[in-house]
C-alpha positions as a printed Julia matrix, in Angstrom:
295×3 Matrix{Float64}:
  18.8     0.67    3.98
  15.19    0.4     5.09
  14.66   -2.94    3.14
  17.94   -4.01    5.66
  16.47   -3.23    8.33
  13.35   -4.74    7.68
  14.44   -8.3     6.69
  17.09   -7.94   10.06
  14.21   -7.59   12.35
  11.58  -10.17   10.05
  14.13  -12.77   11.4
  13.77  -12.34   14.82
  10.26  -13.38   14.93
   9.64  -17.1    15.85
   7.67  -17.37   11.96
   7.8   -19.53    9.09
   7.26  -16.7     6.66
   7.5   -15.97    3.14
   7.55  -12.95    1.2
   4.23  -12.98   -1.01
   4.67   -9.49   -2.95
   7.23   -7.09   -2.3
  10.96   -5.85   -3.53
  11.19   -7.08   -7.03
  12.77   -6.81  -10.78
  11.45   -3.13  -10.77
  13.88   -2.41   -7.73
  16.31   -4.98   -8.32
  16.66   -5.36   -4.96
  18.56   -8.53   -3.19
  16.4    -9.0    -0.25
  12.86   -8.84    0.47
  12.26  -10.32   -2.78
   8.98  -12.37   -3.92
   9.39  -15.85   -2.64
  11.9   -15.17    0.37
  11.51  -17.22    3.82
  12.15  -14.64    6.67
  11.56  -15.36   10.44
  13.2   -17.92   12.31
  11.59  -21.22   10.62
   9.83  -22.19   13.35
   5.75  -20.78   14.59
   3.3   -19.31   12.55
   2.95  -19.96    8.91
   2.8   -16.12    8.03
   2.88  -14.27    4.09
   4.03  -10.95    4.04
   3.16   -8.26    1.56
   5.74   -5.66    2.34
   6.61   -2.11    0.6
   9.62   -1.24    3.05
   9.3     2.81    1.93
   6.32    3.47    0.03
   7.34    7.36   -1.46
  11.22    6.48   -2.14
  11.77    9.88   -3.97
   9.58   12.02   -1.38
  11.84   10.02    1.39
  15.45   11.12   -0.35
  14.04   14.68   -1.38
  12.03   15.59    2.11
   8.56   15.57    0.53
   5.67   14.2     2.72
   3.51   11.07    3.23
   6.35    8.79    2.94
   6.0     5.37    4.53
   6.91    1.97    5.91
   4.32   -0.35    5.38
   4.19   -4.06    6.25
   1.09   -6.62    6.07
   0.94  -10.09    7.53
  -1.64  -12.54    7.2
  -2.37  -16.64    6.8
  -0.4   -18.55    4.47
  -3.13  -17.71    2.11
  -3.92  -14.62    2.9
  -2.68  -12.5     0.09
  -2.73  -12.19   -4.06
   0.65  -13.37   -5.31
   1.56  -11.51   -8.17
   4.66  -10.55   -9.95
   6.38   -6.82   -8.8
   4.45   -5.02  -12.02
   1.54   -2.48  -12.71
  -1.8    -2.09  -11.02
  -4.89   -0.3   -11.82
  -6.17    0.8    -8.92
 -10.06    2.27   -7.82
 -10.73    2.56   -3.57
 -13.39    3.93   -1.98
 -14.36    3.8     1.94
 -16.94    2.39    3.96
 -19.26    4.36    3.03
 -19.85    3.53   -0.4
 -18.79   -0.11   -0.71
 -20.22   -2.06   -3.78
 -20.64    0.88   -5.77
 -17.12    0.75   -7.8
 -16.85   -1.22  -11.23
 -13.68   -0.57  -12.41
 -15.21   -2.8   -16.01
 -17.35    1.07  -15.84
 -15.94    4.68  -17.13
 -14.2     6.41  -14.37
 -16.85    9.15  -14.74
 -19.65    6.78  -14.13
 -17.53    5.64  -10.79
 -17.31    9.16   -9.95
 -21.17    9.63  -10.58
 -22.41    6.68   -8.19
 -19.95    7.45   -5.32
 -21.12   10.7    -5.73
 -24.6    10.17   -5.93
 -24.11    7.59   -2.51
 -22.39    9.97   -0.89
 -24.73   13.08   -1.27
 -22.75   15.0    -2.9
 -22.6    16.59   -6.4
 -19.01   16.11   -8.76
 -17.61   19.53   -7.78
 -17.78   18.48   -3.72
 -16.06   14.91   -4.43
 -12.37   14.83   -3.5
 -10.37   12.3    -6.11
  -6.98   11.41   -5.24
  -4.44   10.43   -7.85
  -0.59    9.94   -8.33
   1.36   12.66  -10.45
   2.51   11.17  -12.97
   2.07   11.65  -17.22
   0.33    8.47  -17.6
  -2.25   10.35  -15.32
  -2.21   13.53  -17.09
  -5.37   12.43  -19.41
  -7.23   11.65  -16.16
  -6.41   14.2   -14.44
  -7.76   16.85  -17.22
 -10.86   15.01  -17.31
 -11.73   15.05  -13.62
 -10.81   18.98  -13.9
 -13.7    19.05  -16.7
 -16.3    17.77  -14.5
 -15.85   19.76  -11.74
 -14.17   17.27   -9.46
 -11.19   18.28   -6.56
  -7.95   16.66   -7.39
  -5.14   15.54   -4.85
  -2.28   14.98   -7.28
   0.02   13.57   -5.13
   3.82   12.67   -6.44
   4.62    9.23   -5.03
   2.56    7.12   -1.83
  -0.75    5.83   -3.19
  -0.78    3.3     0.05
  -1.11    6.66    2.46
  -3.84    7.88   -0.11
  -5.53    3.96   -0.16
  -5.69    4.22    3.74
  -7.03    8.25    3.81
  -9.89    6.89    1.87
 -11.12    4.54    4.62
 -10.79    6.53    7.89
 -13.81    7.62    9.72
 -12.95   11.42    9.33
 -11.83   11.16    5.94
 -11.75   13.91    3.17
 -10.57   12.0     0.42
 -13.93    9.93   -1.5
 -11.62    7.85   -3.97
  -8.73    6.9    -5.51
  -7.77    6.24   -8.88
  -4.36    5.7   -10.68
  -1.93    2.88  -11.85
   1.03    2.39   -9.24
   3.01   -0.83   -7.86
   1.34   -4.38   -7.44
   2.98   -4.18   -4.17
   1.51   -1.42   -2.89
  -1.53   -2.4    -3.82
  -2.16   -5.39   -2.14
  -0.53   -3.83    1.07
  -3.09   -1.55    0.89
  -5.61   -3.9     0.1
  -4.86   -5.2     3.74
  -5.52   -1.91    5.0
  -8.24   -1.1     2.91
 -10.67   -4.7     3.97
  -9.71   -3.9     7.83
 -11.54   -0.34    7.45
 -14.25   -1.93    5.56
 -13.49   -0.23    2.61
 -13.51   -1.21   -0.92
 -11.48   -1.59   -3.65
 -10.76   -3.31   -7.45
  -8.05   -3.69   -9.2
  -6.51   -4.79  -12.38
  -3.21   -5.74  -13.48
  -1.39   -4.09  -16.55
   1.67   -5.32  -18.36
   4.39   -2.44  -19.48
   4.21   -0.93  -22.92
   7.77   -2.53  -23.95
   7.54   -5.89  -25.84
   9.82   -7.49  -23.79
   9.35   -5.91  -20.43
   5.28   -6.84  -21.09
   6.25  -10.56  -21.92
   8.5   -10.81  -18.76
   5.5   -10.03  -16.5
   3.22  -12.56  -18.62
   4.93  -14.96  -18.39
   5.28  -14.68  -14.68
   1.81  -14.09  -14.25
   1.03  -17.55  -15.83
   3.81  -19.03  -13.68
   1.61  -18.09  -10.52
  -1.83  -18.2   -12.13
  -2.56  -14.85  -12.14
  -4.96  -13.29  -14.61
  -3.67   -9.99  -16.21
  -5.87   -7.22  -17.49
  -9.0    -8.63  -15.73
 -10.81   -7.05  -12.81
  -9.42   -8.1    -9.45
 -11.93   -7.34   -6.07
 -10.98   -6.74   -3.15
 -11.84  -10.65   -1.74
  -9.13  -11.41   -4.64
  -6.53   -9.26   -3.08
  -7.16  -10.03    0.41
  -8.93  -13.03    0.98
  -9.72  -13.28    5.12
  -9.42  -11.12    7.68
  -6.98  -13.01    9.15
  -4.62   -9.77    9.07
  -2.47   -6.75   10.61
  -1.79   -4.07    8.64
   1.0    -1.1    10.37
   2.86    1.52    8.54
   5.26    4.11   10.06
   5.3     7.29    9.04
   9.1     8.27    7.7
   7.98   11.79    6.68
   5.71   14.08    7.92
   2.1    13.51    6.14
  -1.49   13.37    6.37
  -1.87   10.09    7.61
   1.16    9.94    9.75
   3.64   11.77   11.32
   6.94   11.69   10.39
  10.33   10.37   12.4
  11.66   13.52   14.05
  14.83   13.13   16.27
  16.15   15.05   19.48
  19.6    14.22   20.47
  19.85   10.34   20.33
  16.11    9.58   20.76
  14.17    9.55   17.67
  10.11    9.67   17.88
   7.79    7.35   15.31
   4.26    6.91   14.8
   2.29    3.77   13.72
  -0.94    3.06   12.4
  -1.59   -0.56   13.21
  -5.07   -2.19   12.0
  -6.5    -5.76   12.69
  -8.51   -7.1    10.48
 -10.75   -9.24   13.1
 -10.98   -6.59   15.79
 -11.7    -3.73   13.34
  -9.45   -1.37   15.89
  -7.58    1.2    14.41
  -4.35    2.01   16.74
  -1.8     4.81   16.7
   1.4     4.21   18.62
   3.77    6.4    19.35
   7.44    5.61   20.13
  10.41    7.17   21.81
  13.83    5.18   20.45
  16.81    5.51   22.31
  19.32    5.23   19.4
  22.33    5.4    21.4
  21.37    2.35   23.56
  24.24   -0.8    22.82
  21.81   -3.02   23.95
  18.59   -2.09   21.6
  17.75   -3.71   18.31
  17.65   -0.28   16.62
  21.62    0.43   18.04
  22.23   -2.71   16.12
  20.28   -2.2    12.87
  21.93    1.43   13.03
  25.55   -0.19   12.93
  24.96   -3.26   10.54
């Protein structure tokens, strides 16, 4: 449904857009796919990197931090990689050019600290919740350091990282391409930092797949991506709605027909973070969201 509505109101822009990373073979999904034209044809040449709910399962089972997330930049603008693993390291602002992700996480974790003032048991790591993250987990708990495990959303987590009042230092994990490079957007707007690798699957055939589609789009896998690989201008807006209640965004709430949002919108020349909140008049004939609602 939320991939629908997405690519419905994609076309409505006056664009010449394309679909750089987003729905893929993981999600099967018909629309939204890598390599789509959306928009009307005509304008802008625009790529999209687009993760139309980024927490799926917290979404369908009421958990927060769920969100819509959507970046648009030059033609250019963004990696192009297949829908597949990435290793993933951010930090904020603050401690820019101290990440290697080539390094131990533990000497990461000792130069942010160090940068940052702090000693291991005051540095706040978060991660995603899942068994391949069980090994990293138990070694962060060894040396003292504050874990977030968080079950799905490592975009919200990406973003939390790079906000002035932040009280997350890093995060570490392997999620979606996808998200990453959405976040990526997010992440070079706030001045952040961040690497990244990609990581074929353990199956033989599944890891072959995503080879061979790397090659097909001369992307490197298992080798240190930066953040100027991900995202290479500034040329970019970055917005994500919250769809359930979290702590980067609220989530939609409804009263009657009128249902209330809130956006984070960041532009990667002006360096502005926004929040906008909306009032939606479902109920209204004449409204794109009546329409969407009744596709």
């Amino acid at each position: 449904a939320a991939v629908k509505a997405m690519r419905y109101m994609l076309n409505l822009i006056h664009m010449d857009a394309e679909i750089v990373i987003g729905e893929g073979e993981i999600d099967e999904a018909p629309m939204l796919y890598i390599g789509e034209k959306v928009g009307s044809g005509m304008g802008e040449l625009v790529s999209i990197a687009v993760d139309p709910i980024d927490g799926t399962r917290m979404t369908a089972m009421g958990q927060s931090n769920a969100i819509s997330v959507l970046a648009a930049g030059g033609r250019n603008t963004f990696l192009k990689a297949p829908d597949m693993y990435m290793e993933k390291l951010v930090v904020g602002p603050d401690v820019k050019g101290m990440i290697d992700l080539t390094l131990p996480l533990e000497q990461n974790l000792r130069r942010v600290a160090s940068k940052l003032g702090k000693s291991l048991s005051d540095l706040t790591v978060m991660v995603l919740a899942k068994p391949r993250h069980d090994a990293v987990i138990k070694q962060m708990h060894n040396l003292g350091v504050r874990v977030m495990a968080i079950p799905d959303g490592d975009v919200a987590g990406s973003v939390l990282c790079c906000l002035p009042d932040a009280e997350v230092d890093l995060l570490y994990g392997i999620g979606g391409a996808p998200e990453g490079v959405a976040a990526a957007a997010a992440i070079r707007a706030l001045g952040g930092d961040m690497q990244a690798r990609l990581l074929p699957r353990n199956e033989v055939k599944g890891a072959a797949d995503e080879i061979q589609r790397c090659e097909a789009l001369s992307v490197k896998i298992n080798e240190v991506l930066k953040l100027e690989d991900l995202v290479r201008n500034n040329n970019l807006v970055f917005t994500a709605t919250g769809i359930t209640h979290g702590d980067l965004l609220k989530g939609i709430s409804r009263k009657g027909n009128l249902a209330f949002t809130e956006t984070l919108l960041l532009c990667g020349q002006s360096c502005a973070i926004r929040k906008i909140q909306s009032i939606h008049d479902l109920a209204r004939k004449d409204s794109e969201i009546y329409k969407i609602l009744n596709i």
